[in-house]
Wavefront OBJ file of the C-alpha trace (Angstrom):
o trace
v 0.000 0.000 0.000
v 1.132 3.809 -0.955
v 2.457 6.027 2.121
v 0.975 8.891 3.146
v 3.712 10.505 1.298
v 3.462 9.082 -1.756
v -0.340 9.468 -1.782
v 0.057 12.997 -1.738
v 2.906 14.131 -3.498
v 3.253 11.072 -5.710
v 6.331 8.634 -6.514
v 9.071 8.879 -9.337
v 9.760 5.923 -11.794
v 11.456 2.926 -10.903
v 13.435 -0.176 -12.161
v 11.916 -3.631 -11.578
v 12.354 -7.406 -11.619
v 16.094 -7.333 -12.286
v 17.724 -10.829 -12.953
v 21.298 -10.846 -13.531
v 21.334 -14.421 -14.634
v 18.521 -14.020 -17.365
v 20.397 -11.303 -18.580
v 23.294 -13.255 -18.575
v 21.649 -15.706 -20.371
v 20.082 -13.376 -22.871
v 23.723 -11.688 -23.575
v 24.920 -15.397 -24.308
v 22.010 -15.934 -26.876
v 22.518 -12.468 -28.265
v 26.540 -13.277 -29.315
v 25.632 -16.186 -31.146
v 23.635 -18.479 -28.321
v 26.952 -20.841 -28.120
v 27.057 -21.746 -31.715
v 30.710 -21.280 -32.113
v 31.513 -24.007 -29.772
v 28.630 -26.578 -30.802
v 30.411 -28.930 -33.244
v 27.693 -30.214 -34.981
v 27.158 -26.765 -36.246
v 30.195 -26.150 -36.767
v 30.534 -29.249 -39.377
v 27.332 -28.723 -40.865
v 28.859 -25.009 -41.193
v 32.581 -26.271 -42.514
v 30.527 -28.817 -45.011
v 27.959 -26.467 -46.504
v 31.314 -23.610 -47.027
v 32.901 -26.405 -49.067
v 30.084 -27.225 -50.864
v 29.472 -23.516 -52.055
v 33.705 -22.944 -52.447
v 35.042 -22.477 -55.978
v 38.166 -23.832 -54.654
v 39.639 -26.777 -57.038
v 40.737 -28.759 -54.101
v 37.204 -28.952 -53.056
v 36.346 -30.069 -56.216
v 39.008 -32.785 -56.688
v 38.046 -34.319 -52.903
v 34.047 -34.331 -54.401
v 35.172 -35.722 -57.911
v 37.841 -38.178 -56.166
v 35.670 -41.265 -55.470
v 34.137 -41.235 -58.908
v 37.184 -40.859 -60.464
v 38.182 -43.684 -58.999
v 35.499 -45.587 -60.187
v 35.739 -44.657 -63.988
v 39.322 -45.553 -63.788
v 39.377 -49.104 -61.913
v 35.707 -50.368 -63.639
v 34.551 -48.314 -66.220
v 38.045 -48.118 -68.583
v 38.854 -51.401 -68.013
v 35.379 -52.699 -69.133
v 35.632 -50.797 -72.217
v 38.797 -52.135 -72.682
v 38.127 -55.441 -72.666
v 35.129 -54.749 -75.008
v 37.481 -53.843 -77.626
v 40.205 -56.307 -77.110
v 37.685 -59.385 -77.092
v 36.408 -57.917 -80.710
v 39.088 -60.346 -82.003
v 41.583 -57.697 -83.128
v 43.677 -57.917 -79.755
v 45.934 -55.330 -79.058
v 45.333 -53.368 -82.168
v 41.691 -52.769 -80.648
v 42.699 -50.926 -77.695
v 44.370 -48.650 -80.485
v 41.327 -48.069 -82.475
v 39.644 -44.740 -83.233
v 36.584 -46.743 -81.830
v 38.317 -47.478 -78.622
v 39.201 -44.083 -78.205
v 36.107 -42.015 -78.929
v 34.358 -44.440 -76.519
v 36.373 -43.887 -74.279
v 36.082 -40.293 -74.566
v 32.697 -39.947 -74.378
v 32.509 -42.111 -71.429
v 35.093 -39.332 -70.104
v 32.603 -36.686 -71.124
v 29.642 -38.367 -69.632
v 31.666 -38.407 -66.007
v 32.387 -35.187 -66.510
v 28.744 -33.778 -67.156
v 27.487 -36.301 -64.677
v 29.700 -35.090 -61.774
v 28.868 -31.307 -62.522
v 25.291 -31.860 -62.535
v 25.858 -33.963 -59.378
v 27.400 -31.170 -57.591
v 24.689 -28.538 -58.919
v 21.769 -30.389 -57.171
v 24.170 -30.464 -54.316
v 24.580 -27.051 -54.100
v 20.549 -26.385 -55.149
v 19.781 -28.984 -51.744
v 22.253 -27.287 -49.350
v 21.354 -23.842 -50.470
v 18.202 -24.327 -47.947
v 20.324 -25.690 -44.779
v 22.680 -23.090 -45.780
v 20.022 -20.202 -45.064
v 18.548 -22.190 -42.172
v 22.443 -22.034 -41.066
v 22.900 -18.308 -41.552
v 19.442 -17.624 -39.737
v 20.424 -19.668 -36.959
v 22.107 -16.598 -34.816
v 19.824 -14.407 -35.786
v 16.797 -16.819 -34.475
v 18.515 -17.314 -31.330
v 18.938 -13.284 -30.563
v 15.273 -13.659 -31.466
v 14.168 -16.690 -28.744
v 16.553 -14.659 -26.337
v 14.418 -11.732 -26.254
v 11.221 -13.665 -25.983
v 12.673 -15.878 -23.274
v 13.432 -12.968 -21.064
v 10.380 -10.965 -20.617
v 9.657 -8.809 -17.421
v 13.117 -9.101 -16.516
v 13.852 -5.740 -16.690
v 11.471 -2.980 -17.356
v 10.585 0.469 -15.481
v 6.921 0.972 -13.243
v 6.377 4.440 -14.345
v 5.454 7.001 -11.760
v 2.352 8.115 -10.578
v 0.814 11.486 -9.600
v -0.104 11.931 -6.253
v -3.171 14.003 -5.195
v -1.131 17.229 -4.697
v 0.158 17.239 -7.989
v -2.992 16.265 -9.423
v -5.240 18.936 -8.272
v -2.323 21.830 -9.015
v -2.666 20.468 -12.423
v -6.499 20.268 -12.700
v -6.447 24.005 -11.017
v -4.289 24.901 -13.819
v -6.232 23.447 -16.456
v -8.949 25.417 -15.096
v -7.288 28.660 -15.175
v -5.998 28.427 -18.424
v -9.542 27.729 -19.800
v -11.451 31.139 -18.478
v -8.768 33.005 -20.308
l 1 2 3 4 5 6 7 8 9 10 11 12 13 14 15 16 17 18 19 20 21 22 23 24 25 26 27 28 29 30 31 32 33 34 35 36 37 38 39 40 41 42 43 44 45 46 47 48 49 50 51 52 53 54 55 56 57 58 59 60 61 62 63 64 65 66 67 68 69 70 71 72 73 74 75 76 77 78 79 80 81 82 83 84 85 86 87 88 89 90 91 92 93 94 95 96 97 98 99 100 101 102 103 104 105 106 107 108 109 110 111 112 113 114 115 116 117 118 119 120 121 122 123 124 125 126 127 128 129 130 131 132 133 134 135 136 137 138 139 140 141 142 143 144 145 146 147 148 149 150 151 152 153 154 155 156 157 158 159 160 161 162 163 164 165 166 167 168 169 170 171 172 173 174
C-alpha cells in the first residue's frame, strides 16, 4: 500500500524485476547463443562452405571417389570390349576405342557437374537455415526474457494532481 507521502505528493519511476542471470543468459544468446563451440554446427557449417567454395581442391576431394570408379571399372570394361572384338591389341588402339572412351570421359564429366549442382541447389536451404540460426537465437533470447527488466512508471499523487487540474482550469477562463 502507498504512504501517506506518496499518496500525496506522488512517486518517481522505478526499475523492476532485475535478474542478472537471465540477462546473462540473454547476452549469451545475443553473441551467437553458443554456436561457435557446438560442433555439430560447426561441421554442418565447414561442409555447406565447401560445398558452395570455388576452390579446385574442393572439387578434386568431391570428384575423387568417382574418379576412382571410372578408372578401376569403367576403362577397363571398355577395354576389354574392344580387345575381345578379335583384333587384340590393335583394338585398344582403335579410333573406336578411343572415342568411346572419350565420351565415357565426357559423360563423367557432365554427370559429376550436374551432381554437384543439385548439391549445391539442396544445401542452399540448410545453408540459409544455417545463416538464420544466430539471428533466431537473438530472437528466442528476447522472448525468453520478458519482465526481466522494465521500469513501473510514476504516478501522480493528489497534490500534484489537483495543481494540475487548477491549472487546467485557469488556463480555460482566459
Amino acid at each position: 500500500m502507498a504512504s501517506l507521502d506518496e499518496f500525496l505528493f506522488g512517486n518517481e519511476s522505478s526499475m523492476k524485476g532485475f535478474n542478472k542471470d537471465s540477462l546473462q543468459t540473454l547476452l549469451q544468446m545475443l553473441k551467437g547463443g553458443g554456436l561457435n563451440q557446438n560442433p555439430l554446427f560447426q561441421g554442418g557449417s565447414n561442409f555447406l562452405q565447401n560445398l558452395f567454395s570455388n576452390d579446385p581442391q574442393q572439387m578434386q576431394q568431391f570428384q575423387q571417389p568417382y574418379m576412382d570408379n571410372f578408372n578401376q571399372n569403367i576403362v577397363p570394361g571398355i577395354a576389354n570390349r574392344f580387345a575381345g572384338m578379335g583384333t587384340g591389341a590393335s583394338g585398344l588402339s582403335s579410333s573406336g576405342f578411343q572415342q568411346t572412351l572419350a565420351q565415357a570421359g565426357r559423360g563423367l564429366q557432365s554427370d559429376l557437374a550436374s551432381m554437384r549442382g543439385q548439391q549445391q541447389m539442396q544445401g542452399l536451404n540448410t545453408g540459409l537455415q544455417y545463416a538464420q540460426q544466430p539471428i533466431s537465437n537473438a530472437m528466442t533470447a528476447a522472448g525468453m526474457v520478458p519482465n526481466q527488466y522494465y521500469e513501473r512508471p510514476g504516478q501522480s499523487g493528489l497534490v500534484q494532481s489537483g495543481f494540475n487540474s487548477f491549472m487546467q482550469g485557469l488556463g480555460g477562463g482566459f
